[in-house]
N, C-alpha and C positions, 0 to 999 in steps of 0.2 A: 715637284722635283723631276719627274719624271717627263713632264711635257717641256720642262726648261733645256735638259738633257737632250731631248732627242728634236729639238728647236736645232741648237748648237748643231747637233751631228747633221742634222739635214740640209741647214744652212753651207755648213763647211763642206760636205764632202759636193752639193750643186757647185759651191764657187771652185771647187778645185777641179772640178772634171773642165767645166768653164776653162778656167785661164791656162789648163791643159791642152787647150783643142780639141776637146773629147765632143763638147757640144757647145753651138753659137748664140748668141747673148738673146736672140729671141725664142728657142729652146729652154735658155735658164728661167726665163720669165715665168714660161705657160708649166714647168716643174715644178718652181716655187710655188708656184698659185696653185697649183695640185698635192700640196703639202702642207697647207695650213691649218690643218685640225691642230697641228702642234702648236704651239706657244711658249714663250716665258713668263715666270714667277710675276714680273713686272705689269702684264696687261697684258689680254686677250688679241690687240693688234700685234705684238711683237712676235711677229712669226720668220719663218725662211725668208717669204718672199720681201717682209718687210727688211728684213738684215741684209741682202744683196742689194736693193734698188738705195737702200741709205750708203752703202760704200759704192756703188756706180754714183749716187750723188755728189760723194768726197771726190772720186776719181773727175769728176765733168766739173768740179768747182775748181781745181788742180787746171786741167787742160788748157780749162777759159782765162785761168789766171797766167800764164803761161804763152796763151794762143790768142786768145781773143776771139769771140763767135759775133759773125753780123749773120742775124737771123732775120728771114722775108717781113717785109711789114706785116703783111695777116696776120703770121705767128705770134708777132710783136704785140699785136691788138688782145691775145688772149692773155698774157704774161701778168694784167694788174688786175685780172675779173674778182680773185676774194679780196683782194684790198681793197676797191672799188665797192663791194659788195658790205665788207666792214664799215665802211670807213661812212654808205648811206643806214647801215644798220646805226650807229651813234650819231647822226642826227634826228632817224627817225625817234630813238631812243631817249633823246635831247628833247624833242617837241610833242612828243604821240606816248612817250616813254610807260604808259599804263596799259598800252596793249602787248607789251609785254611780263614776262616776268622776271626780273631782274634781282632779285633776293641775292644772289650770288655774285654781283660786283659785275662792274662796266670792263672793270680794269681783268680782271681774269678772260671775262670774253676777247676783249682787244691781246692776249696773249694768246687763247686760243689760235687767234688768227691767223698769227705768225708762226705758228707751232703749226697749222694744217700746213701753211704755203711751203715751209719748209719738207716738213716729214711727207707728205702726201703730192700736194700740188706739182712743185718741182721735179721730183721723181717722174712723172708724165711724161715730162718735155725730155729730159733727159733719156729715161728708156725710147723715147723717139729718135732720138741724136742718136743711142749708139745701135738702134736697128737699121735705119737709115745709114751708115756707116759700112755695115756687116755685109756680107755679101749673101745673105742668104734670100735664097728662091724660093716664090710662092708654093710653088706643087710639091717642095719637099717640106714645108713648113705645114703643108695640110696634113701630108702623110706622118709628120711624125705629131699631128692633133689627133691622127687616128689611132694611132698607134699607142700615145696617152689613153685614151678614151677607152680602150681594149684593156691595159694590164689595169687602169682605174675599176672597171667593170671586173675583172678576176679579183681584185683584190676586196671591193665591195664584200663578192661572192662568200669568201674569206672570211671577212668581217661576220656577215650573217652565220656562215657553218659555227665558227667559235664562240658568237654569241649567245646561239640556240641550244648546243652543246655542253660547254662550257659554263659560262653565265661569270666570271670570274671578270672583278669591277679593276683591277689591277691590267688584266691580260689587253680589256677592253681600251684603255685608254693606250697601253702602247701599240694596238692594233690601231691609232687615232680616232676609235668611236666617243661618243658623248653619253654617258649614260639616261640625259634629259630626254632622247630621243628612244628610249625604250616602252614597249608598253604592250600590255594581253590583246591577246590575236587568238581565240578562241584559244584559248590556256594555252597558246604556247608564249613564253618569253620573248617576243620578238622587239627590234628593232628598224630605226630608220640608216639605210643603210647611206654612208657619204665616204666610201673607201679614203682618202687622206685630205680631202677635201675642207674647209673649214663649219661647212655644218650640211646637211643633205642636200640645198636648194643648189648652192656649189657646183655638188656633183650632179645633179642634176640640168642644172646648164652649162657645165661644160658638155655632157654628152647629148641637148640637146644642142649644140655648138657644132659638134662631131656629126650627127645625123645625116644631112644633107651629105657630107665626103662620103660617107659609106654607099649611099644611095647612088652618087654620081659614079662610083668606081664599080655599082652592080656586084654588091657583096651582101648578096639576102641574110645569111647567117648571119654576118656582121651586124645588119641592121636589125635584125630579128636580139640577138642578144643585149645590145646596147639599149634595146627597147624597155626587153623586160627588167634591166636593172637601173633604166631610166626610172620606171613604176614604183622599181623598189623603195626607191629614193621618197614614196609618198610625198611628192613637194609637186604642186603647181605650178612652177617654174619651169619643170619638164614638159608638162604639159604646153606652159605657152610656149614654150621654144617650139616645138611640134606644133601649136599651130601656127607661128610667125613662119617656118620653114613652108606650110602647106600655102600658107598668103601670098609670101615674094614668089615661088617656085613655083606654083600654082597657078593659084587666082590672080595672081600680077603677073603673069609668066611674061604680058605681052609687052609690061615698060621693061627694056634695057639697060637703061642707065642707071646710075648710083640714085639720082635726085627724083627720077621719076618714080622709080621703084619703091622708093621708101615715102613717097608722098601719096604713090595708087594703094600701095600695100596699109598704110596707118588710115585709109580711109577704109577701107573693105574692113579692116578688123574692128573698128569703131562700129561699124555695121553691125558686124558679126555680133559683138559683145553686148549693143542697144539690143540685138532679136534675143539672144540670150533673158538679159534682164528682163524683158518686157514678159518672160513665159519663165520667170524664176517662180510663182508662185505655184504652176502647175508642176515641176520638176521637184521642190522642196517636198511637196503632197505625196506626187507618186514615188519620192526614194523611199518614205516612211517604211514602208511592205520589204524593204533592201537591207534594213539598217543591221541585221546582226548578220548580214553572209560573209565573206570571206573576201570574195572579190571587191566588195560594194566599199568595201572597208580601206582598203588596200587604193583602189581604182579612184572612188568617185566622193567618198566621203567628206574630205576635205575642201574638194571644190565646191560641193553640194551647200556645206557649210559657211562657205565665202561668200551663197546669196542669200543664207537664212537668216535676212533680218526685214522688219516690219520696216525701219527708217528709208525711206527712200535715197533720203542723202549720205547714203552709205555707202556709194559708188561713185565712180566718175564717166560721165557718158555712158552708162553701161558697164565700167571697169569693175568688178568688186576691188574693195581697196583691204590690206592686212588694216585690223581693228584697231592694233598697239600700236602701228608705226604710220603706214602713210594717211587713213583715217584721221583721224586728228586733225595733221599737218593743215591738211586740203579743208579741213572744216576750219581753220583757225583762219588760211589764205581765203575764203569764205565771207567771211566777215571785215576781213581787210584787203582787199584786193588789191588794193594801189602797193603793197609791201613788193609783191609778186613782179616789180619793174627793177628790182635788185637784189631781191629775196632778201632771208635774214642776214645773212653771211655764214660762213664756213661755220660747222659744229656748234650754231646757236639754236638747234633742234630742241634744247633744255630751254630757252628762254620762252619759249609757245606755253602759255599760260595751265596750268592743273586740270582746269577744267576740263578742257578739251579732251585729258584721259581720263576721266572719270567712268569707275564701271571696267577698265580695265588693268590685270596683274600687272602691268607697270606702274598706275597711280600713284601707291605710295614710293615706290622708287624714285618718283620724277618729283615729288615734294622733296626728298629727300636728298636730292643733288645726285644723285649713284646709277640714275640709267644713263647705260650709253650707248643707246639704239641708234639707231640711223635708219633712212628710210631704204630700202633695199632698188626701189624701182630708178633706173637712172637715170632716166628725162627728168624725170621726178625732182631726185636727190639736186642735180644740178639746179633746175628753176628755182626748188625752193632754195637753195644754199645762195645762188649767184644772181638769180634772178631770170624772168625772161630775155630781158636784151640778151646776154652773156648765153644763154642758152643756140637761140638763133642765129647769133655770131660763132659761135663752137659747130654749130652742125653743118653752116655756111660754110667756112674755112675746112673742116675736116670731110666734105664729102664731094670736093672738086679731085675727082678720080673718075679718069676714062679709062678702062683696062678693058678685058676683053669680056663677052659678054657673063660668063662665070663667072669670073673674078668681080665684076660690077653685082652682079646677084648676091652671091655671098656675101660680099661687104654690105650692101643694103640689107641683109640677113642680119649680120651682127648689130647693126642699126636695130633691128626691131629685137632683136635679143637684149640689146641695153636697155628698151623703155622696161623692158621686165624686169630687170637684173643688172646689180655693176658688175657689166663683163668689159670697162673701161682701157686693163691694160691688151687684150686680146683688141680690141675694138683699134688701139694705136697700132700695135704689132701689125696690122695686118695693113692699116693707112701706111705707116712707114717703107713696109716693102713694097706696095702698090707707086706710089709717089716717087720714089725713087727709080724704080722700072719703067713707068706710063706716062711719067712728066717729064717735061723740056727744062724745066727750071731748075736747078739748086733750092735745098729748104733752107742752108741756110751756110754760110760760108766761114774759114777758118782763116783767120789773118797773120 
């Protein structure tokens, strides 16, 4: 009751500052999406940001009916990728139909579909349309990322003082913490901290998102603090954001461009990750002598954990893969490799057969019909959902941006921040206002 409650309130009081003038439709977004621990009674996706992007949905379905939108062909090219991806998921289903598992109806899936394109899919283009619209500027769009990123980290901070303090499983959830994320830290009560975020990893990439702005605006404190409640956040995520930021910024420093940058940058980290693995069995050995300290715990535990396993195929290129969720997937695409030219289709992540989780706490959920995991990594999530084609054609189309040579950097940033993480609506947010700025063309016209 309480999380439905303060869904509503957060919901409403972002749309009203919004249609106030108080702040601009790509502000509302990156709020909502810093507000998602909350939810309603209904399901874990029905948060803030999901309640604003479904009535900008109504408002752009109004317009179009109204106005009529002729959108660039490129754009046009992405519009049918999960129907197209449905629509080879039920033939392969029709002729292969034992490599999946289907106990749960053809016909529910084929509804899924149309439930993603609508509730999810579409909400993309749209939040495009009305960024692209807005007049807002990239440098003041960074600063108030940083600015998120800052009361995020105080209110973290918060979170942690009340939890250690207090310990109070009521206070805890109106502060937006999850009590799942709790656990002994040399006797004290501690927690993972994700200040309003929908679970640590979240906050965790948003403020590895933030990083780089604090850095380029020469705010050591800045980056000195966002660090340490990066850490806090015990999630991986932060980590790769910190190393993707040290790849494009760094180690890539020398390509410019949007395409080169994220083409030199995914090779060096490929690199980086094969030298990793190749020397994971010496690292696993020597944290053993770590494992009860404080820092070790905190810092490196979890990643440590991400290469402790004998299977070899428990990685990709080097990647360690999560066990429950992209695991699996990639061992399922494994065996069937030809699927991977259209994926399964939208939210058919249930249909990947039992086996493949076997051994882990989802198992019996996924027999059960009741998980509803998704794979968090976003190259990822897209390939398998859509397929390869649709993937290359997406990254095609969304990274013809010339802007200056920051603004090309960080957008190639957020590029390798998504292969970690859906940071998908930041990842438009930020094409939208670049495209609209740095291009010649119209995205797309009002009749």
């Amino acid at each position: 009751m309480i999380g439905t409650i303060m869904t509503l309130v957060a919901a409403g009081l972002l749309l009203w500052y919004y249609y106030r003038g108080k702040i601009d439709v790509a502000q509302l977004i990156v709020l909502g999406w810093a507000t998602q621990s909350y939810n309603m009674f209904i399901g874990p996706t029905v948060t803030p940001l999901y309640i604003i992007v479904q009535i900008f949905l109504i408002e752009e379905a109004i317009r179009f009916i109204n106005k009529g939108i002729r959108l660039r062909t490129r754009y046009v090219i992405l519009l049918p990728f999960p129907i197209i991806s449905s629509l080879a998921f039920l033939y392969i289903a029709a002729f292969a139909g034992d490599i999946f598992e289907t106990r749960f109806g053809l016909v529910s899936q084929i509804a899924k579909c149309f439930a993603y394109y609508i509730r999810y899919y579409l909400p993309y283009f749209v939040v495009g349309f009305k960024v692209y619209r807005s007049n807002t500027d990239i440098q003041s769009f960074y600063t108030f990322v940083k600015g998120v990123a800052v009361v995020s980290s105080v209110v973290a901070c918060i979170q942690l003082l009340v939890h250690v303090t207090i310990g109070n499983a009521t206070l805890d959830e109106i502060f937006g913490l999850k009590d799942r994320y709790a656990f002994d830290l040399a006797g004290i009560n501690f927690i993972r901290v994700q200040a309003l975020f929908y679970e640590p990893k979240g906050l965790g990439a948003f403020l590895g998102i933030a990083l780089p702005l604090f850095v380029r605006g020469r705010q050591p404190f800045a980056v000195l603090f966002i660090t340490l409640v990066g850490i806090l956040t015990i999630s991986q995520t932060f980590m790769s954001m910190c190393l993707a930021a040290t790849i494009v910024f760094l180690l890539a420093g020398f390509a410019k461009k949007v395409r080169s940058s994220l083409a030199c940058s995914l090779v060096i980290m490929l690199l980086i990750f094969s030298a990793i693995s190749s020397a994971k069995n010496y690292l696993v050995e020597n944290s053993l002598s770590y494992q009860q300290q404080v820092l070790y715990k905190i810092v490196a535990d979890r990643a440590i954990q991400r290469f402790a396993n004998d299977d070899d195929a428990s990685d990709f290129l080097g990647i360690p893969l999560q066990k429950d969720l992209e695991l699996p997937i990639v061992m399922f695409f494994r065996e069937h490799p030809f699927v991977l030219l259209s994926g399964y289709g939208p939210l058919n992540n249930n249909l990947v057969p039992d086996h493949f989780f076997e051994g882990q706490w989802n198992y019996l959920a996924k027999q059960e019909g009741t998980f509803k995991g998704h794979v968090d990594m976003g190259w990822f999530f897209i390939i398998f959902e859509m397929g390869i084609i649709a993937f290359i054609t997406i990254v095609t189309v969304l990274t013809k941006i010339n802007s200056t040579e920051f603004n090309n950097k960080y957008y190639s940033f957020i590029w390798m921040g998504f292969f970690f993480h859906r940071i998908e609506f930041l990842l438009i947010i930020v094409f939208a206002i670049l495209a609209k700025k740095y291009t010649n063309e119209q995205i797309y016209q009002e009749d």
